[in-house]
DRENDOGU-813365 format. One line per 4 residues: number of its first residue (from 1); their letters; for each residue x, y, z of N, C-alpha, C, CB. Coordinates in nm, 4 decimals, m for minus. Each point is the difference from the previous one (the first is absolute). Glycine has a CB too. Example, Ala and Ser with C-alpha at 12.3 -4.5 7.8 and 13.67 -1.06 7.14 Angstrom:
REM DRENDOGU-813365
1> AS> 1.3190 m0.5690 0.7800 m0.0890 0.1190 0.0000 0.0900 0.1200 0.0000 m0.1892 m0.1173 0.1246  0.1542 0.2223 m0.1966 0.0820 0.1190 0.0060 m0.0770 0.1090 0.0730 0.1184 m0.0628 m0.2145
END
This chain:
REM DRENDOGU-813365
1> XXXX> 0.0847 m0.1184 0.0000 m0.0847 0.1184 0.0000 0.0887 0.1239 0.0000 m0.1847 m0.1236 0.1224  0.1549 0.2093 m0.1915 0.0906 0.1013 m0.0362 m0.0364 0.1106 0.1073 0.0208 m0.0639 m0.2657  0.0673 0.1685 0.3210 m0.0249 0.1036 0.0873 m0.0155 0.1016 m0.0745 0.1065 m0.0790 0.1698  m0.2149 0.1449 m0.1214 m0.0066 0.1373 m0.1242 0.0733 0.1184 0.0770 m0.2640 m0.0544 m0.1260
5> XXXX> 0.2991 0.0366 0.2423 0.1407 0.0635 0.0394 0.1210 0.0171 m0.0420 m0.0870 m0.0523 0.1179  0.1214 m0.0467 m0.1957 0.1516 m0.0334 m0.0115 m0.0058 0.0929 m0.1387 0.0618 m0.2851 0.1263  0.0588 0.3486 m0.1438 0.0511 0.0441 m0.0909 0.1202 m0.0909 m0.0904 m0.0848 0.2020 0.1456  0.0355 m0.2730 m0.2182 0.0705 m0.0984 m0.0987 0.1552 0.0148 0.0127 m0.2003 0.0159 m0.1706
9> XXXX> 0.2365 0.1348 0.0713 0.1172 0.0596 0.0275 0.0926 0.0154 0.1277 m0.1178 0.0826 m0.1597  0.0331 m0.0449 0.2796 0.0820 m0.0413 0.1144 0.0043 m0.1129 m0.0067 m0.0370 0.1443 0.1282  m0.0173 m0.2451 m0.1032 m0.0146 m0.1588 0.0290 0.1313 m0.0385 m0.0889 m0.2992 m0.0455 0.0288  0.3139 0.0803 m0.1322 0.1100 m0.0261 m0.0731 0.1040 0.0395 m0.0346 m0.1198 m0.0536 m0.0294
13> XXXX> 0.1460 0.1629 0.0901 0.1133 0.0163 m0.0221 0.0753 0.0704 0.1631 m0.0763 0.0181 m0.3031  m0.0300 m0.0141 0.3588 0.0604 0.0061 0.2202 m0.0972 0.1513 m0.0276 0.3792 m0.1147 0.1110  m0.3691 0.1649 0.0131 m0.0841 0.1259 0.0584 0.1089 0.0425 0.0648 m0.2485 m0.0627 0.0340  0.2825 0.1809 m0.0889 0.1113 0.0944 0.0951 m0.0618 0.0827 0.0630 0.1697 0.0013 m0.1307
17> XXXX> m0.2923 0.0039 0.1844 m0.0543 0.0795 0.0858 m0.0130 m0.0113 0.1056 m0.0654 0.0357 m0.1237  0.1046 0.1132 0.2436 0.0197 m0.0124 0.1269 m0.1362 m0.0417 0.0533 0.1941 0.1641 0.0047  m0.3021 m0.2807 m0.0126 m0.1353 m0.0718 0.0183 0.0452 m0.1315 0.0974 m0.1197 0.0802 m0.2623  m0.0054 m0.0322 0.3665 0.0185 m0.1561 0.1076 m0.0160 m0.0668 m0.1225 m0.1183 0.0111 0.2716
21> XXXX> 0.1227 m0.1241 m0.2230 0.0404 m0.1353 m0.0310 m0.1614 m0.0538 m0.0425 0.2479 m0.0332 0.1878  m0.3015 0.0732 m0.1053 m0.1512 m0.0159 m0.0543 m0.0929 0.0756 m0.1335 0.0209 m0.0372 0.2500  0.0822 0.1105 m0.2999 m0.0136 0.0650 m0.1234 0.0771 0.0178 m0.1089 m0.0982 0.0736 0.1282  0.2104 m0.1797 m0.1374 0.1039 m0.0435 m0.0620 m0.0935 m0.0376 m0.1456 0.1797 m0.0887 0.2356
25> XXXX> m0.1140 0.1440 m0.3266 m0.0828 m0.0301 m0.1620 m0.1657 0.0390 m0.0117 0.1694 m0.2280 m0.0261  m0.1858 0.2818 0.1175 m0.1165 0.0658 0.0341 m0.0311 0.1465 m0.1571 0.0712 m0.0754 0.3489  m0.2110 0.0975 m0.4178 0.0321 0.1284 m0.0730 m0.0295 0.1224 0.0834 m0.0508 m0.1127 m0.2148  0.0917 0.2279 0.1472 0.0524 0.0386 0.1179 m0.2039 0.0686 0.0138 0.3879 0.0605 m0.0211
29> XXXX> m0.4873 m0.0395 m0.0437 m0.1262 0.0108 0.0339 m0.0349 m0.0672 0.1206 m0.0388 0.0279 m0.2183  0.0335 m0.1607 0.1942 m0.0307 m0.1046 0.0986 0.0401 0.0270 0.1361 0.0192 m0.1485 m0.1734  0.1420 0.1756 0.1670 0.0367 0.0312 0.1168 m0.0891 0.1198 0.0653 0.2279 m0.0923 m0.0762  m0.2656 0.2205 0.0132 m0.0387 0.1271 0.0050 m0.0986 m0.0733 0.0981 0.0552 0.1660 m0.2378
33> XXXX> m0.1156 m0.2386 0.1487 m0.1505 m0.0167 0.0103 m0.0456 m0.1206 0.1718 m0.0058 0.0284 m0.3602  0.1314 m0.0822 0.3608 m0.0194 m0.0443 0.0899 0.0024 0.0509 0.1822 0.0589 m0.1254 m0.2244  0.1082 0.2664 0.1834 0.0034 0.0236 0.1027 m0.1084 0.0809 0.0438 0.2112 m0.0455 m0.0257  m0.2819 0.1250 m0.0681 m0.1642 0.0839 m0.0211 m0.0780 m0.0366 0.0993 m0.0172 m0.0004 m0.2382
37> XXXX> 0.0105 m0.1699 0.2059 m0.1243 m0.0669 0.0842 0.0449 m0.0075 0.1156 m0.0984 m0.1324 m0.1533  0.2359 0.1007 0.1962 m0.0004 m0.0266 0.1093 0.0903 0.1377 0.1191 m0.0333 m0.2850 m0.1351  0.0177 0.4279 0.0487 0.0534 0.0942 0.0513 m0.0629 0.0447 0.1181 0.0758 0.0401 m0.2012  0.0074 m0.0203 0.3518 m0.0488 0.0646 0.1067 m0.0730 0.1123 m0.0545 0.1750 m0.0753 0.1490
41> XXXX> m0.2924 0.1421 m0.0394 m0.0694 0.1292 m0.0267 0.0984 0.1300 m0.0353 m0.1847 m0.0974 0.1659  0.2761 0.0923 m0.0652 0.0489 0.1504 0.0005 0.0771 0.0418 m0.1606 0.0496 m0.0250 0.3033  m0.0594 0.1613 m0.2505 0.0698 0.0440 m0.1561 0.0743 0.1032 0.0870 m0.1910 m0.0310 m0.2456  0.3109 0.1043 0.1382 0.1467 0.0789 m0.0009 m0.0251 0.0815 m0.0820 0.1593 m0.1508 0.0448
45> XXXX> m0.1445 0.2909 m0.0151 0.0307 0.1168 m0.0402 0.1041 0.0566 m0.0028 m0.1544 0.0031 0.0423  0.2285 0.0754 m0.1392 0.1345 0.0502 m0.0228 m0.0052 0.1653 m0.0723 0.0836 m0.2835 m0.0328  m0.0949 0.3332 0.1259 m0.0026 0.1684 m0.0522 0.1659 0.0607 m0.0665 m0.2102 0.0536 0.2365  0.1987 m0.0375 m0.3893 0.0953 m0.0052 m0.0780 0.0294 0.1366 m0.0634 m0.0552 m0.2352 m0.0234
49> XXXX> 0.0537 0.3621 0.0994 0.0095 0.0778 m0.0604 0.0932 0.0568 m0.0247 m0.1469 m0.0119 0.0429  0.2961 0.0013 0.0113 0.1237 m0.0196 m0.0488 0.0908 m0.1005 m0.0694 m0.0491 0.1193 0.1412  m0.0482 m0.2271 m0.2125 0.0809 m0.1082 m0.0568 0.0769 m0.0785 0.0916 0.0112 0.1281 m0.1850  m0.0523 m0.2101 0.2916 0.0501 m0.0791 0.1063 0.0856 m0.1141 m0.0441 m0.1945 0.0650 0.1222
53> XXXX> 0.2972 m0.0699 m0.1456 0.0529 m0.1173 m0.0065 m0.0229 m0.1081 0.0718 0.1186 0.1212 m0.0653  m0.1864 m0.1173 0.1956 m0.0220 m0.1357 0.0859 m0.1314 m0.0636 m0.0286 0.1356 0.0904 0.1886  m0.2623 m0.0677 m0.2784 m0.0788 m0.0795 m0.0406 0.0069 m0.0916 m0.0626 m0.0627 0.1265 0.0281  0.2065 m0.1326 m0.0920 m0.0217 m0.1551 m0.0958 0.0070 m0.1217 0.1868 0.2136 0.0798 m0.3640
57> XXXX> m0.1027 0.0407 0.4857 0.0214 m0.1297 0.0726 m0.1526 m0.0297 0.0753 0.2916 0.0459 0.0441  m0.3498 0.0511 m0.0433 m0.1733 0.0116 0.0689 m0.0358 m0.1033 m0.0900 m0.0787 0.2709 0.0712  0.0588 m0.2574 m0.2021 m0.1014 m0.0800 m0.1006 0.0459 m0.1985 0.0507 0.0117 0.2574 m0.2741  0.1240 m0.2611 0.2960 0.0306 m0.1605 0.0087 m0.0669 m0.0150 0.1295 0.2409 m0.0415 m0.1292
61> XXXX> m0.2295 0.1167 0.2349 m0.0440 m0.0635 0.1221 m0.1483 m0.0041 m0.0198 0.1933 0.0808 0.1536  m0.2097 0.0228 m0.2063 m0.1921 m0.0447 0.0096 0.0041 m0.1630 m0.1185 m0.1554 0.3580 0.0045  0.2565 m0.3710 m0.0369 m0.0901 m0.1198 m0.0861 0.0779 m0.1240 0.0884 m0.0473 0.1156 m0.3047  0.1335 m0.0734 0.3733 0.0494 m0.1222 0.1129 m0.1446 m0.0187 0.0690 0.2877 0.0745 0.0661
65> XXXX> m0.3389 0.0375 m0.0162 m0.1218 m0.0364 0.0826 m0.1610 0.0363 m0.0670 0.1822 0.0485 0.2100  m0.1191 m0.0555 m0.3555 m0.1587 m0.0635 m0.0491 m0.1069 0.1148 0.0377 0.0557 m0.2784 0.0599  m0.0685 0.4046 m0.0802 m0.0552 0.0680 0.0025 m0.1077 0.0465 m0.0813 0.1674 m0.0054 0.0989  m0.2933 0.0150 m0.1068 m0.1034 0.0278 m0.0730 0.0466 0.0909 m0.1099 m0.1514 m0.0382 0.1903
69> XXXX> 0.2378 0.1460 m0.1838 0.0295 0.0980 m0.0752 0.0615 0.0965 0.0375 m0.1416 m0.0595 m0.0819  0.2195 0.0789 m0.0380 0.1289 0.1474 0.0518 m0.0591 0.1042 m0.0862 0.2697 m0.1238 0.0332  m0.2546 0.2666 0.0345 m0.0582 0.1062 m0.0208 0.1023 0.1232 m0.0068 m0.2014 m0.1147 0.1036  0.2099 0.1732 m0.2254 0.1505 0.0964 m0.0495 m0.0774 0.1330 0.0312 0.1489 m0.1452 m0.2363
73> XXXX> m0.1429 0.2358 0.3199 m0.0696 0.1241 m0.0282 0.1500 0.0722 m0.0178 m0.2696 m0.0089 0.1491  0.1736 0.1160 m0.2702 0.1191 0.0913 m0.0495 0.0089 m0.0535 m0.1248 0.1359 0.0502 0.2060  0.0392 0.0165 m0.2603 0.0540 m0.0760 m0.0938 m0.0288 m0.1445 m0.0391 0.1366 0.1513 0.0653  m0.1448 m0.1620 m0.1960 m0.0459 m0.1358 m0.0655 0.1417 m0.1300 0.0063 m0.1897 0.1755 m0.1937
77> XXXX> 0.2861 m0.0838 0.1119 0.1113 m0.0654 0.0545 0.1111 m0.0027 0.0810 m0.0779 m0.0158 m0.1345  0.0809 m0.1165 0.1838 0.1683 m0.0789 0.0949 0.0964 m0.0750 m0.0157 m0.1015 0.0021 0.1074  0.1569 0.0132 m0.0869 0.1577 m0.0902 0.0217 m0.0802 m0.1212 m0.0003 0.1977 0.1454 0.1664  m0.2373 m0.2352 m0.2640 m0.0148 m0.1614 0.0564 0.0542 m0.0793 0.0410 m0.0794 0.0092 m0.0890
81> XXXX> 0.2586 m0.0029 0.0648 0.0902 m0.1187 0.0374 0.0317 m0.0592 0.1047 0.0620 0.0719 m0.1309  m0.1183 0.0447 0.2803 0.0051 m0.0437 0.1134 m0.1200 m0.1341 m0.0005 0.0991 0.2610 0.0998  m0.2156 m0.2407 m0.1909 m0.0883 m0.0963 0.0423 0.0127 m0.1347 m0.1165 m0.1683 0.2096 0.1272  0.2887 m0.2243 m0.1594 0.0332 m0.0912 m0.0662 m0.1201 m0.1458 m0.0429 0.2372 0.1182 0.1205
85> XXXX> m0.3120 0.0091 m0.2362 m0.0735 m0.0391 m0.0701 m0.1389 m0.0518 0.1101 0.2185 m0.0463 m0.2001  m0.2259 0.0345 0.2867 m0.1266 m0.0307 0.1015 m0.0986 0.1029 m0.0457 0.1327 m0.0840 0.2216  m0.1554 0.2034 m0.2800 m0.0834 0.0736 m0.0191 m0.0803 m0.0810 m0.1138 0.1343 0.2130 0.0906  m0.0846 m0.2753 m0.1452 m0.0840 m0.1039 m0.1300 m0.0957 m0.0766 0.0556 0.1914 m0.0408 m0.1391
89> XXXX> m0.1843 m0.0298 0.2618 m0.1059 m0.0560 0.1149 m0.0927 0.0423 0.0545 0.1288 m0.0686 0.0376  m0.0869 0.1998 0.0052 m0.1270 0.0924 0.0303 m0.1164 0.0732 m0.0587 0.1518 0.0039 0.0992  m0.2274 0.0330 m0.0410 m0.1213 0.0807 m0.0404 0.0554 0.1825 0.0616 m0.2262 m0.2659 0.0373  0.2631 0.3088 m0.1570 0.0808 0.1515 0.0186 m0.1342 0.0986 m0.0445 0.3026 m0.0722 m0.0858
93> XXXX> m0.2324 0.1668 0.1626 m0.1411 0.1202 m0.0038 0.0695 0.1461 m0.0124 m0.1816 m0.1451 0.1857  0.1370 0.2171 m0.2305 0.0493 0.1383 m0.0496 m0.0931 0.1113 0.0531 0.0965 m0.1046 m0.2171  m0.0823 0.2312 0.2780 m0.0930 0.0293 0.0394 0.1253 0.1481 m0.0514 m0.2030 m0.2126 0.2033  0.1917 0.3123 m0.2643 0.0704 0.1232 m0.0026 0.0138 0.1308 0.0581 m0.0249 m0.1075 m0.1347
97> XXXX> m0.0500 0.0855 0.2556 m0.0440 0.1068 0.1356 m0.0462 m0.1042 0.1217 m0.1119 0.2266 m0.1661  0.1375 m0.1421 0.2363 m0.0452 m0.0816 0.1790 m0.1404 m0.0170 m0.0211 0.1629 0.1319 0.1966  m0.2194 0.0393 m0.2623 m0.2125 m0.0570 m0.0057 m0.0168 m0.1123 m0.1010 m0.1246 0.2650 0.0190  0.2070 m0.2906 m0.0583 m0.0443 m0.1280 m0.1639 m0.0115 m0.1155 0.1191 0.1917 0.0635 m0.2978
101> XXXX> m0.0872 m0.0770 0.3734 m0.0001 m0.0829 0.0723 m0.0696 m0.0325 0.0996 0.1417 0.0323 m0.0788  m0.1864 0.0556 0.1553 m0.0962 0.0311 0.0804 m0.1519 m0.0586 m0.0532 0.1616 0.2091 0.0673  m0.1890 m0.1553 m0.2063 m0.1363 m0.0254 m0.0598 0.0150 m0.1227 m0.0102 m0.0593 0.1879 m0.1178  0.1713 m0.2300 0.1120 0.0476 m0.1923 m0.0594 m0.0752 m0.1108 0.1083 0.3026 0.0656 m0.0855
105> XXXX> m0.2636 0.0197 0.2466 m0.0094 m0.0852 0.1130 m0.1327 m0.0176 0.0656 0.2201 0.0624 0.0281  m0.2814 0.1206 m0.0636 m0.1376 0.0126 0.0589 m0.0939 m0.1152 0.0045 0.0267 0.2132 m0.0726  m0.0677 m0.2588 m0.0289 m0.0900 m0.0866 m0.0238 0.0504 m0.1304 0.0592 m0.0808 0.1278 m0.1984  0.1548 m0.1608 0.2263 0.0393 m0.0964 0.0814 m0.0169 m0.0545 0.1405 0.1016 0.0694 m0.1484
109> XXXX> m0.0194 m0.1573 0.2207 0.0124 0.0382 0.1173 0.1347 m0.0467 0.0534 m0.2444 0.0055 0.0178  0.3228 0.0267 m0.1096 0.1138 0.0155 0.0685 0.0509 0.1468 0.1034 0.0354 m0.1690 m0.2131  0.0412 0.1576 0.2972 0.0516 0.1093 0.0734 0.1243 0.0440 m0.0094 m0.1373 m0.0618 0.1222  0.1812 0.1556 m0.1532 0.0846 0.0301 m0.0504 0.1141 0.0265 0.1431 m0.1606 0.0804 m0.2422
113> XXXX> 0.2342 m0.1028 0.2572 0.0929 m0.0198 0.1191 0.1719 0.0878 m0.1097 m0.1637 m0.3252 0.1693  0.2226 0.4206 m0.0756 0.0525 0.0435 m0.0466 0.1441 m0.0249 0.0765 m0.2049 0.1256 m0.1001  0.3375 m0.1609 0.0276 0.0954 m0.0144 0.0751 0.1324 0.0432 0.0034 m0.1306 m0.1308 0.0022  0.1582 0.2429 0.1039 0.1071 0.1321 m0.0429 0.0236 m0.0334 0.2034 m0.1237 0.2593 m0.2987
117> XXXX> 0.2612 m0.2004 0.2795 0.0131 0.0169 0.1422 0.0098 0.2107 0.0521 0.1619 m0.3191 m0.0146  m0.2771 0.3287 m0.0295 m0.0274 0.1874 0.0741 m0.0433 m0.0403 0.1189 m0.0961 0.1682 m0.1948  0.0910 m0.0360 0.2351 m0.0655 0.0096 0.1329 m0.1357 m0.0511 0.0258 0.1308 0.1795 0.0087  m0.1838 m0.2351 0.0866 m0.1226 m0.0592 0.0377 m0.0379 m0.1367 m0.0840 m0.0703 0.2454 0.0663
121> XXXX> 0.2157 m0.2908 m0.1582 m0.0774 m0.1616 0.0241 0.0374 m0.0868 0.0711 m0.0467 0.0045 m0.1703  m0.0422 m0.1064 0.1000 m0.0355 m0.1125 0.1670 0.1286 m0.1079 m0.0303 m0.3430 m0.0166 0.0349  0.4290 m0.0155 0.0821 0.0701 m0.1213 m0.0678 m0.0696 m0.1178 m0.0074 0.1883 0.0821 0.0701  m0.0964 m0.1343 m0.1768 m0.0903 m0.1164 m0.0397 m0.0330 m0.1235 0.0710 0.0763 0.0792 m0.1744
125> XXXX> 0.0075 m0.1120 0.2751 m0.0140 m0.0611 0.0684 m0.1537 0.0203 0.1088 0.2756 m0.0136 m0.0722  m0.2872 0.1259 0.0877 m0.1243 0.0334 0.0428 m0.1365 0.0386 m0.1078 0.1703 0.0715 0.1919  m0.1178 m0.0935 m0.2762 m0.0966 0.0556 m0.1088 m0.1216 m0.1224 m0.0726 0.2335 0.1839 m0.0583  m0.3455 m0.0806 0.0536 m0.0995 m0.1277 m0.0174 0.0054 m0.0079 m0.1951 m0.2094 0.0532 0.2822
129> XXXX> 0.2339 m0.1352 m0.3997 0.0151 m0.0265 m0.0575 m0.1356 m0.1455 m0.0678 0.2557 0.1577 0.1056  m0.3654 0.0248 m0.1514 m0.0910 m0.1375 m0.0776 0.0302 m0.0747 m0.1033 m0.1471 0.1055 0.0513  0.0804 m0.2106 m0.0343 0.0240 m0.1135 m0.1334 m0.0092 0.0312 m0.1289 m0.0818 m0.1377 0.1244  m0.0118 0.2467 m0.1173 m0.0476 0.0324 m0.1317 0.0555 0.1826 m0.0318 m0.2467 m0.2116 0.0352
133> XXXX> 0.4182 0.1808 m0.0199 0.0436 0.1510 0.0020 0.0469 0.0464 m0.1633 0.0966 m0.0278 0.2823  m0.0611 0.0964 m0.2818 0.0556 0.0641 m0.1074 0.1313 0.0797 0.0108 m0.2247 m0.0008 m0.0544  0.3496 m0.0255 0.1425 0.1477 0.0342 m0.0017 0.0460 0.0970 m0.0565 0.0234 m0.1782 0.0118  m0.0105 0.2986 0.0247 0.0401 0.1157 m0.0942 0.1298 0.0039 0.0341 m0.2023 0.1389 m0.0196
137> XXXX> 0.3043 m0.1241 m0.0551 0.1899 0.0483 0.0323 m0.0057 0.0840 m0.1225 0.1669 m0.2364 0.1126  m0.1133 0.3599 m0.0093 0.0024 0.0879 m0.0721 0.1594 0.0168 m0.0612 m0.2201 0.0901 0.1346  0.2848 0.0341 m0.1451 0.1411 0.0278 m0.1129 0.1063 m0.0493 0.0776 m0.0639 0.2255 m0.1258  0.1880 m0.3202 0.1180 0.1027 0.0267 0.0236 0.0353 0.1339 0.0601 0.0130 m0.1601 m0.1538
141> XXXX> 0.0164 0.1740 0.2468 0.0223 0.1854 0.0895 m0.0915 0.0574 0.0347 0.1462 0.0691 m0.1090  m0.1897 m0.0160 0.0016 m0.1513 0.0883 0.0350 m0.1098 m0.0773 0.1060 0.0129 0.0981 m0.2681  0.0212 m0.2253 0.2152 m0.1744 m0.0838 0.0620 m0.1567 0.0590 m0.0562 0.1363 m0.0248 0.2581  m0.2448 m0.0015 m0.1601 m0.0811 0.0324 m0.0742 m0.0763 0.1199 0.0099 0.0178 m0.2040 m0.0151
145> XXXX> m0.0784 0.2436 m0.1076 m0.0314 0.1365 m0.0412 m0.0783 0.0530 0.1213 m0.0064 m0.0451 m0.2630  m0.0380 0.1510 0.3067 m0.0904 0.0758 0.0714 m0.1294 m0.0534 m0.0430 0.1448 0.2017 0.0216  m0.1673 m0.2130 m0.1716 m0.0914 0.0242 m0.0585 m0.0605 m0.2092 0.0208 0.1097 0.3043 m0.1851  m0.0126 m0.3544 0.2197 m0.0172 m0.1593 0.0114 m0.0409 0.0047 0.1078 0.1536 m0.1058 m0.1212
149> XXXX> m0.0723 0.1237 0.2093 0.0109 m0.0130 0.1355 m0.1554 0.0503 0.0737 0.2908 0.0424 m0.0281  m0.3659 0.0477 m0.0175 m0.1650 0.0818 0.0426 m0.0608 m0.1726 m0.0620 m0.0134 0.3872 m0.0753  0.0238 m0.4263 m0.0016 m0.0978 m0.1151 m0.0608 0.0411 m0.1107 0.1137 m0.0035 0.0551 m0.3004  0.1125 m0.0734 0.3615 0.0638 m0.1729 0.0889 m0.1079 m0.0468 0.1454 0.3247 0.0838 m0.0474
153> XXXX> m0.3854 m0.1364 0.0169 m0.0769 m0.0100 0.1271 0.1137 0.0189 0.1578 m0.1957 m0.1898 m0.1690  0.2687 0.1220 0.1468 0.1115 0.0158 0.0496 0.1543 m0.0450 m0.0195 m0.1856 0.0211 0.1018  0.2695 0.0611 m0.0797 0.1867 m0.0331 m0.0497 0.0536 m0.0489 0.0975 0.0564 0.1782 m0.1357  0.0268 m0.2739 0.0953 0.0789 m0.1093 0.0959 0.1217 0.0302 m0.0645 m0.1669 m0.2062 0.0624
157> XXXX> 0.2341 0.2115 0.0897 0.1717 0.0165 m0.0451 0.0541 m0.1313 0.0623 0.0426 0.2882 0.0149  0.0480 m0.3691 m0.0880 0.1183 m0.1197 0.0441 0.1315 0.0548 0.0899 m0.0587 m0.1242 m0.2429  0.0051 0.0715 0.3749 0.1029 0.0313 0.1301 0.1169 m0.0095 m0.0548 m0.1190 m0.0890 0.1853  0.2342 0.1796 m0.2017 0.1570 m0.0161 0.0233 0.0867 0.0165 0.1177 m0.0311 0.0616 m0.1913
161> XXXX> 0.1234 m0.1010 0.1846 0.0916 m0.0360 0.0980 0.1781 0.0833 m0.0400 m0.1832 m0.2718 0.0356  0.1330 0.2786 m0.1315 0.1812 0.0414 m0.0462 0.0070 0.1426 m0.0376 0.0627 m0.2339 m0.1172  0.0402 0.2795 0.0885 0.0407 0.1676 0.0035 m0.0860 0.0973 m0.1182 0.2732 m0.0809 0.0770  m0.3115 0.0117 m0.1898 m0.0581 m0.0384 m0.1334 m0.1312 0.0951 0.0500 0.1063 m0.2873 m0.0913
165> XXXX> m0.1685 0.4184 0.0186 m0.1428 0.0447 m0.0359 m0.0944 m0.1261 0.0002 0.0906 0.2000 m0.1503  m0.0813 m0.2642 0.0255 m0.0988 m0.0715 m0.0351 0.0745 m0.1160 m0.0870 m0.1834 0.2033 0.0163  0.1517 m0.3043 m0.0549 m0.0161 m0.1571 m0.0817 m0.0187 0.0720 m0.1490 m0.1511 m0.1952 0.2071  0.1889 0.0999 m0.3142 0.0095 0.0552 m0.1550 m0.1912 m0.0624 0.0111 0.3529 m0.0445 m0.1632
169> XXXX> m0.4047 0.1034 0.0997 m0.1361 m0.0770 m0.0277 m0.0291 m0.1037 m0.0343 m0.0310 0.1386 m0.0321  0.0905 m0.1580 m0.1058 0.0048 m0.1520 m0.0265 0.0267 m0.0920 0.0948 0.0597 0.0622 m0.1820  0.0059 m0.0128 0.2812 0.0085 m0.1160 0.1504 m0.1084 0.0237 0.0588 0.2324 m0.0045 0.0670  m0.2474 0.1176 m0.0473 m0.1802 0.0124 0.1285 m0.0867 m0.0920 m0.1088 m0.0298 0.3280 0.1378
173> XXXX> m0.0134 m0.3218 m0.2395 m0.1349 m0.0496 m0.0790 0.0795 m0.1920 0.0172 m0.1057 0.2908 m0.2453  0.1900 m0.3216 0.2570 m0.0006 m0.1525 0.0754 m0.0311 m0.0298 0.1084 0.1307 m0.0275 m0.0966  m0.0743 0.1426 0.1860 m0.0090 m0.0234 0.1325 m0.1586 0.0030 0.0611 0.2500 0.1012 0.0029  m0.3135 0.0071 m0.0986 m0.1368 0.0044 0.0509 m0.0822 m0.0851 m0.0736 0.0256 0.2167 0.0723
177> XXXX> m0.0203 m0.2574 m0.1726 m0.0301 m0.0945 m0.0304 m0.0356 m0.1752 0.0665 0.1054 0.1982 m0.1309  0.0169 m0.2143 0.1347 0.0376 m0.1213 0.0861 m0.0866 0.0361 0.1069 0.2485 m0.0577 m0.0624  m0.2354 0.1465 0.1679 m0.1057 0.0148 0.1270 m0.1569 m0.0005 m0.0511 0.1857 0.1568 0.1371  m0.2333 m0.0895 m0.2365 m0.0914 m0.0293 m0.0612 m0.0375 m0.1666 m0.0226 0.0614 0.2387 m0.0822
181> XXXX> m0.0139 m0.2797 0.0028 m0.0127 m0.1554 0.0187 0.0262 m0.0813 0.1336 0.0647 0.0241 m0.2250  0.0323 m0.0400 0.2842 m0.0108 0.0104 0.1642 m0.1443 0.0082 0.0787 0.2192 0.1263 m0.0363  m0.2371 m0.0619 0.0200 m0.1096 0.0544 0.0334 m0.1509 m0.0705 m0.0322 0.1667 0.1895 m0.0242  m0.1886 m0.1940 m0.1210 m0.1341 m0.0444 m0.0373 0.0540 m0.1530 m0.0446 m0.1375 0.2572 m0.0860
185> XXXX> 0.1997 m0.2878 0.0658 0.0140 m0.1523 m0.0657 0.1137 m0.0932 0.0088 m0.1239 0.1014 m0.1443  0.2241 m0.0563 0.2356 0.0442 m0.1489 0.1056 m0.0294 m0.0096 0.0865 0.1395 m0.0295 m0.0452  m0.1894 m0.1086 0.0749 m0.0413 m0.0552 0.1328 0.1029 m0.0437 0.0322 m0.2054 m0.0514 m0.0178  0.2355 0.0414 0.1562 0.1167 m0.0793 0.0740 m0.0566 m0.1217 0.0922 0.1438 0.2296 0.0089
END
C-alpha cells in the first residue's frame, strides 16, 4: 500500500532535511499539513519594524513547539536563515500595522500577552499564561512598541541573574515558549 505521504524522490534518493525521523521522505505539504492538525493553540507575534534579524531564530522555535501560527507585524520582510527553512511548516501571517493586527485577533479569543522586560511586568515565573495566548516579542533593543504594549492584556518579563539588560529575543521566544508548553501540556 502506497503512502500518499512519501515523496518518491526523497524515498529515493535520502532526505537531507533537518525532519524528526517521523517525517523522513515525508512531502513537504503533508508534513505542513500534519503539524496544522496537531498544532498547540497558542500563536507568536514578532513586531518588525526595524528589520529584526532574530525572527528567522523566533520562527524555528515556534515550529520546535508547534505553534498554531506566527504573526510578522510591520515589515513584510526577514532574515530567514536563522529559521532554517522551518517557516515552510508553518501557517505565517502578515499584518503591516499593530491595528491590522489587532483587527486580526479581535474576533477571536486569543489574548494577547505581551513580552518585554519594562517596568511593571509580571515575572514569569509568577505570571498567569493562558492557553489560548498570542506571544508578542517585540524589536531586538527597542522591545515593544507603546503602541503594542496599550493592546497586551498583560507583559511578562524573563527573571535575570547576570550583569546583562536583557536576553537576545530569539532566546526569550524559547524560553517562553517552553514554559508555555510546561505549562498546558506536560504532565509529570
Amino acid at each position: 500500500m502506497m503512502n500518499d505521504n512519501i515523496d518518491p524522490q526523497l524515498a529515493q534518493n535520502g532526505d537531507p532535511r533537518n525532519v524528526q525521523d517521523t517525517y523522513k521522505n515525508w512531502k513537504l505539504e503533508a508534513i505542513k499539513n500534519d503539524l496544522q492538525a496537531k498544532a498547540f493553540g497558542v500563536h507568536v507575534a514578532i513586531e518588525n519594524y526595524q528589520h529584526d534579524y532574530n525572527i528567522g531564530t523566533i520562527v524555528r522555535s515556534a515550529n520546535a513547539f508547534n505553534v498554531a501560527g506566527v504573526h510578522i507585524i510591520g515589515k513584510r520582510h526577514w532574515n530567514r536563515r536563522g529559521a532554517m527553512a522551518t517557516e515552510k511548516y508553518l501557517q505565517l501571517y502578515h499584518h503591516p500595522t499593530v491595528v491590522d493586527f489587532i483587527n486580526w485577533v479581535a474576533p477571536t479569543t486569543l489574548v494577547i500577552i505581551g513580552i518585554d522586560n519594562i517596568a511593571n511586568s509580571i515575572p514569569l515565573h509568577q505570571a498567569n499564561i493562558p492557553e489560548n495566548a498570542i506571544l508578542v516579542f517585540g524589536q531586538e533593543g527597542p522591545g515593544l512598541s507603546v503602541e503594542m504594549q496599550s493592546y497586551c492584556k498583560r507583559i511578562i518579563a524573563i527573571e535575570q541573574f547576570g550583569s546583562t539588560r536583557s536576553i537576545n529575543v530569539g532566546v526569550a521566544a524559547g524560553i517562553v515558549l517552553y514554559e508555555w508548553v510546561r505549562r498546558h501540556h506536560i504532565t509529570m
